[in-house]
Structures are given as C-alpha cells and as structure tokens.
DOFI-558319 format. One record per atom (N, C-alpha, C): residue in one letter; x, y, z. Coordinates in steps of 0.1 Angstrom, whole numbers, plus 5000, padded with zeros to 4 digits. Example, Ala and Ser with C-alpha at 12.3 -4.5 7.8 and 13.67 -1.06 7.14 Angstrom:
2
A513249435078;A512349555078;A513249675078;S512849785071;S513749895071;S512950005079;
***
This chain:
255
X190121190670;X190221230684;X189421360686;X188621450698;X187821480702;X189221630700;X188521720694;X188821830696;X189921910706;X190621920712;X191121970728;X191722100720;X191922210734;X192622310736;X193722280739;X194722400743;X195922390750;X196322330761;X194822320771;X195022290781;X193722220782;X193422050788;X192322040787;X192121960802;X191421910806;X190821820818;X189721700814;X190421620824;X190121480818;X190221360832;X189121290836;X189221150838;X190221040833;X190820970836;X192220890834;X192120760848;X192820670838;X193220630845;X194820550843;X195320550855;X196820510852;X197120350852;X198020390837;X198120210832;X199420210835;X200320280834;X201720250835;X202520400842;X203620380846;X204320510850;X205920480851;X206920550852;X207920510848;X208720660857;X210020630859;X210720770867;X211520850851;X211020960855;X211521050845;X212121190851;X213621220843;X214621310851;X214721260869;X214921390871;X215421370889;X214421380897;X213421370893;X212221390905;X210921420901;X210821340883;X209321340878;X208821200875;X207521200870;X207221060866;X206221070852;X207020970847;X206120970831;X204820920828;X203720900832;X202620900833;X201820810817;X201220690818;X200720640803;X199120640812;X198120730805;X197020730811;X195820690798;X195020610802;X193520610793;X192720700796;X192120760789;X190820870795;X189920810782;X188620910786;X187220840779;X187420950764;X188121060765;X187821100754;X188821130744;X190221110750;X191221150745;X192121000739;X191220890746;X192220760743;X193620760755;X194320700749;X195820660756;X196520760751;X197120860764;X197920980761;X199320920772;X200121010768;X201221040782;X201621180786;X201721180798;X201821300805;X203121300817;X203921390818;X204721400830;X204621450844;X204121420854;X203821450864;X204821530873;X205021670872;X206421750878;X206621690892;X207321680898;X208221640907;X207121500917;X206621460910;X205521330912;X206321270929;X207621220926;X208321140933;X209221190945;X208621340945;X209021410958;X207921380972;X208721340983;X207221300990;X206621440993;X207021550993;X206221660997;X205421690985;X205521660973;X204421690967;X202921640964;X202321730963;X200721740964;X200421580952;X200921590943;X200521520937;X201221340937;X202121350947;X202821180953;X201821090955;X200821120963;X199921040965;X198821000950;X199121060944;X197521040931;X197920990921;X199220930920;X200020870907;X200120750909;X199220710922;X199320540918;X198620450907;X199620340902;X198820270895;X197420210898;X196820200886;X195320120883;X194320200894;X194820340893;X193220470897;X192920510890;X191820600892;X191120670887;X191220820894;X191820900885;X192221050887;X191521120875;X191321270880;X191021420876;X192121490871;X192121500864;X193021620860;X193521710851;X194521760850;X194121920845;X195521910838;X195621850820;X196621850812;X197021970802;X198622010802;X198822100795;X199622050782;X199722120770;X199822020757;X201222090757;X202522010756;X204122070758;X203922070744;X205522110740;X206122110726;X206121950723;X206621850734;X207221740730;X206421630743;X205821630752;X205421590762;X204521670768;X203121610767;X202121680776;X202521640796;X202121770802;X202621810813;X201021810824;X201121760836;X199821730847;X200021840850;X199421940850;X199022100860;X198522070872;X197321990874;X196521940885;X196121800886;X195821750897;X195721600898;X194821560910;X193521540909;X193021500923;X192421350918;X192921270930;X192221160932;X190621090931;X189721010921;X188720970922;X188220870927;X188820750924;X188620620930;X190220570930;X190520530939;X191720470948;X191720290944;X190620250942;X191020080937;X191520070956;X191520070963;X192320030974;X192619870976;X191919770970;X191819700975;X193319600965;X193419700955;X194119640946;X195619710948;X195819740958;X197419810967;X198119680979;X197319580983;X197419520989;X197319350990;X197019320980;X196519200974;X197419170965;X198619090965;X199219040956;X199119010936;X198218940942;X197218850931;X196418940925;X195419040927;X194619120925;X195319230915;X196519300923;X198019380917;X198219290903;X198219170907;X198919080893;X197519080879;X196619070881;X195519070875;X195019210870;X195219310879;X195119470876;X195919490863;X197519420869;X198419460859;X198519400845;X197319260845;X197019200833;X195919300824;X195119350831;X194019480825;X194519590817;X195419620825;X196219720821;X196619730811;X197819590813;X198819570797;X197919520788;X196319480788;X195319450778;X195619590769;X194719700779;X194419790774;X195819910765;X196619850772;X197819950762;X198219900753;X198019730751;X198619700736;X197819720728;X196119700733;X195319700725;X194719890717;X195319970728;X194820120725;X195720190716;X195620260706;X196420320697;X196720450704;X197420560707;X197620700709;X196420740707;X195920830715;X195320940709;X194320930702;X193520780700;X192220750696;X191120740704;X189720830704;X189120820714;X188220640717;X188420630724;X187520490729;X186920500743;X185420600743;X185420530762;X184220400759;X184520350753;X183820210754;X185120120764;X186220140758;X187620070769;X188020130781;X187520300782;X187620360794;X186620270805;X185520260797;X184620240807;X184420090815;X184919980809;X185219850806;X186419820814;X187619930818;X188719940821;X188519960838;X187420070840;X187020100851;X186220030859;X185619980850;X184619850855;X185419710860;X186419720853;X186819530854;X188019590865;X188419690866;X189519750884;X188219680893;X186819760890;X185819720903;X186019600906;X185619510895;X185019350896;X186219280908;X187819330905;X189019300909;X188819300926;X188019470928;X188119470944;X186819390952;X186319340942;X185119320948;X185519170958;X184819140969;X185419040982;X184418890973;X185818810976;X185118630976;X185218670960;X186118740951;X186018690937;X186918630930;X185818570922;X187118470910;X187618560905;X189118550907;X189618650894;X189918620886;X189918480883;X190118400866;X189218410864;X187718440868;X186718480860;X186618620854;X187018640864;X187118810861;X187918860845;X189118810845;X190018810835;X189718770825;X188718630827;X188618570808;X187018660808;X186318710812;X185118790809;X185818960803;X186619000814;X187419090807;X187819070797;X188318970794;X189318970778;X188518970770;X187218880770;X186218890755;X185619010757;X185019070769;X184419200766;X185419310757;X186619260757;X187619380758;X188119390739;X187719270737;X187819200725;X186619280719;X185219260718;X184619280718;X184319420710;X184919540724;X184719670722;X186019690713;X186819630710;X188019650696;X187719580690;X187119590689;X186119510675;X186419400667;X187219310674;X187719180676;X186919080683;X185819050680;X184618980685;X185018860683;X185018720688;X184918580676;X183718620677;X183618500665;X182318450661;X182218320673;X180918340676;X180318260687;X179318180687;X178718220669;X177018210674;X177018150657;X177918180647;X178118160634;X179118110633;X179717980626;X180917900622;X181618010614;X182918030623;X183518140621;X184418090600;X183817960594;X184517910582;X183417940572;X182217860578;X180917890571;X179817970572;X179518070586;X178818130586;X177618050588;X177617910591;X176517870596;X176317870609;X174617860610;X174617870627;X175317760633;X175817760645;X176617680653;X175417610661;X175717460662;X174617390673;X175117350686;X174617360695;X174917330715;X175517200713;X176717170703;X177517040705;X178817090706;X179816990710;X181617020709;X181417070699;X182217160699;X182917240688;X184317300691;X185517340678;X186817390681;X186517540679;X188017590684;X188317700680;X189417760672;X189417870667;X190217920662;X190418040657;X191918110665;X191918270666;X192118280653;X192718210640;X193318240626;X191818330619;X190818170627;X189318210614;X188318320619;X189018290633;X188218440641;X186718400644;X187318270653;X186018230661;X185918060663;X184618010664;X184117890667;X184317850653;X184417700652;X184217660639;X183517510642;X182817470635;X182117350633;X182817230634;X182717120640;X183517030637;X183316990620;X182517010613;X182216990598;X183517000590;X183717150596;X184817270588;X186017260596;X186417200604;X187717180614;X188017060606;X187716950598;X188216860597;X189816920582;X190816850587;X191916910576;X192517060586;X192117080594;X193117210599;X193717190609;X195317190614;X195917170618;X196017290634;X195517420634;X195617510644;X193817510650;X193817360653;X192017400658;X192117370671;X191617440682;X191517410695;X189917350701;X190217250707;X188917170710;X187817270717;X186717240713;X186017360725;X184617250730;X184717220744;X183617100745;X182617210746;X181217120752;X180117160751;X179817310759;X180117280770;X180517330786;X181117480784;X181917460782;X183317530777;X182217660766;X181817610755;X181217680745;X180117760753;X179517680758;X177917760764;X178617880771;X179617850782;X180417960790;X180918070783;X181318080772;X181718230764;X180118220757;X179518210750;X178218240748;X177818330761;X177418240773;X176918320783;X177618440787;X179118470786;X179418630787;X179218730778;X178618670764;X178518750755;X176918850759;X175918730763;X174918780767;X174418850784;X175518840791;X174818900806;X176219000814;X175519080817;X176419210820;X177319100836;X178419150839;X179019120851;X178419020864;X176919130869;X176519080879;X175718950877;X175418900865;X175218780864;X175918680859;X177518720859;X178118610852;X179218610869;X179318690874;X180018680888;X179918560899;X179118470897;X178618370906;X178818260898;X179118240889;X179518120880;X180218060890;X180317940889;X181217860899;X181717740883;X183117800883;X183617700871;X184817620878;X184917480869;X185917390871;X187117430866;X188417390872;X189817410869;X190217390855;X189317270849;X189417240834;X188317350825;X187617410832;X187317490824;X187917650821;X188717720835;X189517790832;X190417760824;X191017670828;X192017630815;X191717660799;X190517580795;X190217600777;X189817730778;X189017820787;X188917950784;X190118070782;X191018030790;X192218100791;X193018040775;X193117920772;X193717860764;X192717940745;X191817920750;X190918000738;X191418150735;X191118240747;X190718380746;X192518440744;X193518370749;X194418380750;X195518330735;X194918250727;X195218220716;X194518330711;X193818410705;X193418520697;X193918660703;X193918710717;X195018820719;X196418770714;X196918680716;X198418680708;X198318680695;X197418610689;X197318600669;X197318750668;X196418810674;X196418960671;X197219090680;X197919050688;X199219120691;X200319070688;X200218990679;X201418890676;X202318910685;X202318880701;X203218860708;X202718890723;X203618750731;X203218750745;X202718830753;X202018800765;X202218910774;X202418910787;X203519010789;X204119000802;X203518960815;X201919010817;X201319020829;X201018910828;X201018790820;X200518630824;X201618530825;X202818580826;X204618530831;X204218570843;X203818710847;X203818730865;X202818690870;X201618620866;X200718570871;X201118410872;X202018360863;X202318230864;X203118190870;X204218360879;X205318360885;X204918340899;X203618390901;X202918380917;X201518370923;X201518250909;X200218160912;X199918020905;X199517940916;X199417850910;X197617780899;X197617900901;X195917920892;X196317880880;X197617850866;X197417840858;X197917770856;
***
C-alpha cells in the first residue's frame, strides 16, 4: 500500500455506507491509491450538514481522510461526478449495485489497485450512458474486472492443454480457468457448452476498449451463456453468491 500520512486526500468512490451511532455514516470507499478503505463521515445524516449531499452511493468524491485509533474519519468531502443518472433509474441502481458488490468482494483492504479504481469509474459511465444495454455492460464489466484481478480465463489457449483454441464450439470452465477444447472436455462432468457465437463474443471484449463493444446488438440466448459463463467463475472464486443478481432477478425480467 502507497505510503500515507496522518491525514491524507484521496479520490473515492462510494461502494457501500451503512448508519453509524446517532447521526454518522460508515463509509466503504475504493480510491486509486489506497484500495478499499472505510471511513466515518461525522454527522453525514444530519440534513444540515455540508457533507449530506456527497455520501451518495456509486459517486465519485474528493476528500480529505484522517487516520483514527480504530476508524479512519472524513475531515472534508466535496463532490466529483454525481452518476445522476444512476439515482433515478431503477435498473441502472440495480446494475451499479452489481459493480459495486463486484468490486468489494473482489478488493482486499488496503491494497492499492487503480487499475479497479479506474474500471469502476468507467463502468458507473457506461451505466449512465442513454439507449444502453446494461447486460452488456455487466458481462464486459465482469471479464474486464476479472481480468485486472488477475483472474483472466484463458480465451485464446485450452485452458487443459494450452493449445491454441480454433473458431469452433467449444465449453467452458471456471474449475480449469477458461475455454477448453471439446478434445479435453470429453470425461468432465462441470463443462459448460460454449457455441461458436457466444466464444467469438468474449474474445471480442478481450480485444476492444468499451466504445467498440457498446453497439453490439446480442440475442437473449446469448446473454444468457455469457452471464451463465462469467458468472460460474466469480462464484468458483468467491465461493459464494451474489446478492446484487437476487435483486436484479427480483426486478427484472432480463434474466
């Protein structure tokens, strides 16, 4: 972790928050250089205070942390990017709140990563952006996100053999940590089919930034195996569910 003083300032952004005592709020923030910290935001939940407005979830804030005995403390707090579009939007809210809970199971304390700062800030944008898929959005998020935790599949090499993979069906699997050959699938019991289609589609997010993968126009059967893929390897490796795709399944019929 990056050196800090007693008191340091930092870019953040807010994954989670929680009421703490009679009129504070407990603060779980990412920043680019400090990793996933928590902070208590003094009387956060009073509406006269300065800082009521800047503690909403999935923004981007400034601010100015002091290191406690037992809980680091917000001194200062100003507003950077607002996400607005993601205060109002059901769905959007639901999908922010899937980003989020990515980034906090996947972040350890206090390890720096702005590779996931930056990836974190970027995929809030993609969310507010108008006319978007946001099940695109989400399964490009998750492999990028994969990716920079250094949980990549293999995509391009039979995750059994290490041979190159050829533009045919092929399965998958989170165990071997990737694509596997139909060669090498035969005899394994945890293999998930991966058609042609389907394959070329995570290949193509491994190679093109956002603005070229944003226009994709994919079938309902193809969200499905992609969600069904990328979603079998975050559970192998959180060994355990996650909340924000029960509330997406609670108020939508996308899945």
């Amino acid at each position: 972790m990056t050196d800090r003083s007693r008191t340091f300032k930092t870019p953040a952004v807010i994954l989670r928050r929680s009421d703490f005592g009679e009129a504070d709020r407990l603060l779980t923030l990412l920043t680019p250089h400090y990793g996933k910290i928590r902070a208590i935001a003094k009387g956060a939940r009073r509406p006269t205070s300065r800082s009521a407005g800047h503690v909403e979830l999935y923004t981007v804030v400034e601010m100015v942390v002091g290191e406690g005995r037992n809980l680091n403390i917000v001194t200062q707090i100003d507003l950077i990017e607002p996400f607005l579009a993601l205060h109002d939007d059901l769905n959007r809210i639901a999908y922010a709140n899937l980003f989020a809970e990515l980034i906090d199971r996947f972040s350890a304390d206090n390890e720096e990563n702005a590779g996931a700062y930056e990836l974190l800030v970027a995929g809030l944008g993609w969310l507010c952006e108008p006319e978007i898929d946001l099940r695109l959005a989400a399964r490009y998020f998750e492999l990028r996100l994969l990716e920079v935790m250094g949980y990549a599949p293999s995509l391009f090499e039979c995750a059994v053999s290490g041979e190159e993979l050829q533009a045919e069906d092929q399965f998958y699997s989170a165990e071997d940590g990737g694509v596997v050959s139909a060669s090498h699938a035969v005899g394994r019991s945890y293999m998930i089919s991966l058609p042609l289609n389907d394959f070329k589609i995570l290949r193509h997010f491994t190679r093109y930034q956002w603005a070229e993968v944003k226009n994709l126009k994919l079938r309902p059967e193809n969200h499905f195996k992609l969600e069904q893929v990328l979603h079998s390897t975050i559970m192998y490796l959180l060994e355990q569910r996650l909340q924000s795709v029960a509330f997406l399944k609670r108020i939508s019929n996308e899945f």
